[in-house]
N, C-alpha and C positions, 0 to 999 in steps of 0.2 A: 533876565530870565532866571538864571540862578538866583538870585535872592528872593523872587519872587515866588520859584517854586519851593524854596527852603519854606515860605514864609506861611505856602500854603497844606507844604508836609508836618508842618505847627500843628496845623490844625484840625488835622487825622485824630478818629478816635473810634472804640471797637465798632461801630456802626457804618463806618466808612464803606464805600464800597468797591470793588477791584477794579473795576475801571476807574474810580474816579483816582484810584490810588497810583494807578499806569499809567495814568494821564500826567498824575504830580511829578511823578519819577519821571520820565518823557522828555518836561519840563527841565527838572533839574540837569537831567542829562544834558539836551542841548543848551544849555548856556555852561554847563562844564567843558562842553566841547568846546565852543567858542572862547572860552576863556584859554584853554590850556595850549590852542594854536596860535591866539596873540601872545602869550606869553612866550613861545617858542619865535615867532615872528619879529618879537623884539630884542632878543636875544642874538638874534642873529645879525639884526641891522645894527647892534651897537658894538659890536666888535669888529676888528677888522680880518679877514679872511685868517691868517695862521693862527688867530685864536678864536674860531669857530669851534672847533673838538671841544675847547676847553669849557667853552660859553654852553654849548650845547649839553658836555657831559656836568655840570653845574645845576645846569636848569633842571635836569632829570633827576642828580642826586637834591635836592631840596623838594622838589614833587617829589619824589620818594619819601623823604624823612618829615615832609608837612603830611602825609599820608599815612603813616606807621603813626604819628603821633595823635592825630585828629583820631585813628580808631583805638588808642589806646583810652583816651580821656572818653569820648563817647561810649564805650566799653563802661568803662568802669561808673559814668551817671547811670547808664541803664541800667548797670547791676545795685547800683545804690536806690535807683527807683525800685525796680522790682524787690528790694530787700524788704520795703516799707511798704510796698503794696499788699503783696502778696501774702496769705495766712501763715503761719509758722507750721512747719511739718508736724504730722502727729509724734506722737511718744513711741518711742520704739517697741513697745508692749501692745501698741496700736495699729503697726500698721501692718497691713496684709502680708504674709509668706508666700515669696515665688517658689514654685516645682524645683527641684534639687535639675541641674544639668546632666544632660545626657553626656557618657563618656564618652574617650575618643572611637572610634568604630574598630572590633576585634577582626583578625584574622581567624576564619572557621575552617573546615576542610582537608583537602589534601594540597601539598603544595601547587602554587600556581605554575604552567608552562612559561618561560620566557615571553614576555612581550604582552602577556595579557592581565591586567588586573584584576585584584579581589574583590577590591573594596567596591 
């Protein structure tokens, strides 16, 4: 199920539609699910009881550090796609001027009684 929903999140593109795209994810989901409780299911049958902690906090730090890393790389393709898709920003002499920000809000008046707000 996961490979096949990877295979068919391939093959998304702007025209895609959101259900069909819930559906891909859905997909991918349940066989991540299924994957990640065998993997814990074996983990468990291969050791023997006093090194259960050990096996189990193992399994988790490697799904952790396969997980930080798979979104680092993928990260960085997407931003190497988007770098070469995408048009180059206009020239700073081009692009539009946002409104100056508003400051922080003044104290006006007479002073406030205890317990009640100005601002």
């Amino acid at each position: 199920m996961l490979t096949v929903g990877a295979a068919l999140l391939a093959t998304m593109d702007t025209g895609t539609s959101r259900l069909v795209t819930c559906s891909y994810m859905l997909l991918i989901g349940l066989g991540l699910g299924c994957l990640m409780q065998m993997a814990t299911t074996i983990a468990q049958n291969s050791v023997e009881m006093r090194d259960m902690g050990a096996a189990m906090s193992s399994t988790q730090l490697f799904r952790t550090l396969g997980g930080s890393l798979a979104v680092a790389a993928f990260g960085s393709m997407f931003t190497r796609v988007i770098r070469h898709t995408c048009p180059a920003p206009p020239a700073p002499e081009h692009r539009p001027r946002c409104p100056p920000r508003p400051g922080p809000p003044t104290r006006t008046g007479s002073p406030t009684p205890p317990g009640r707000s100005s601002w």
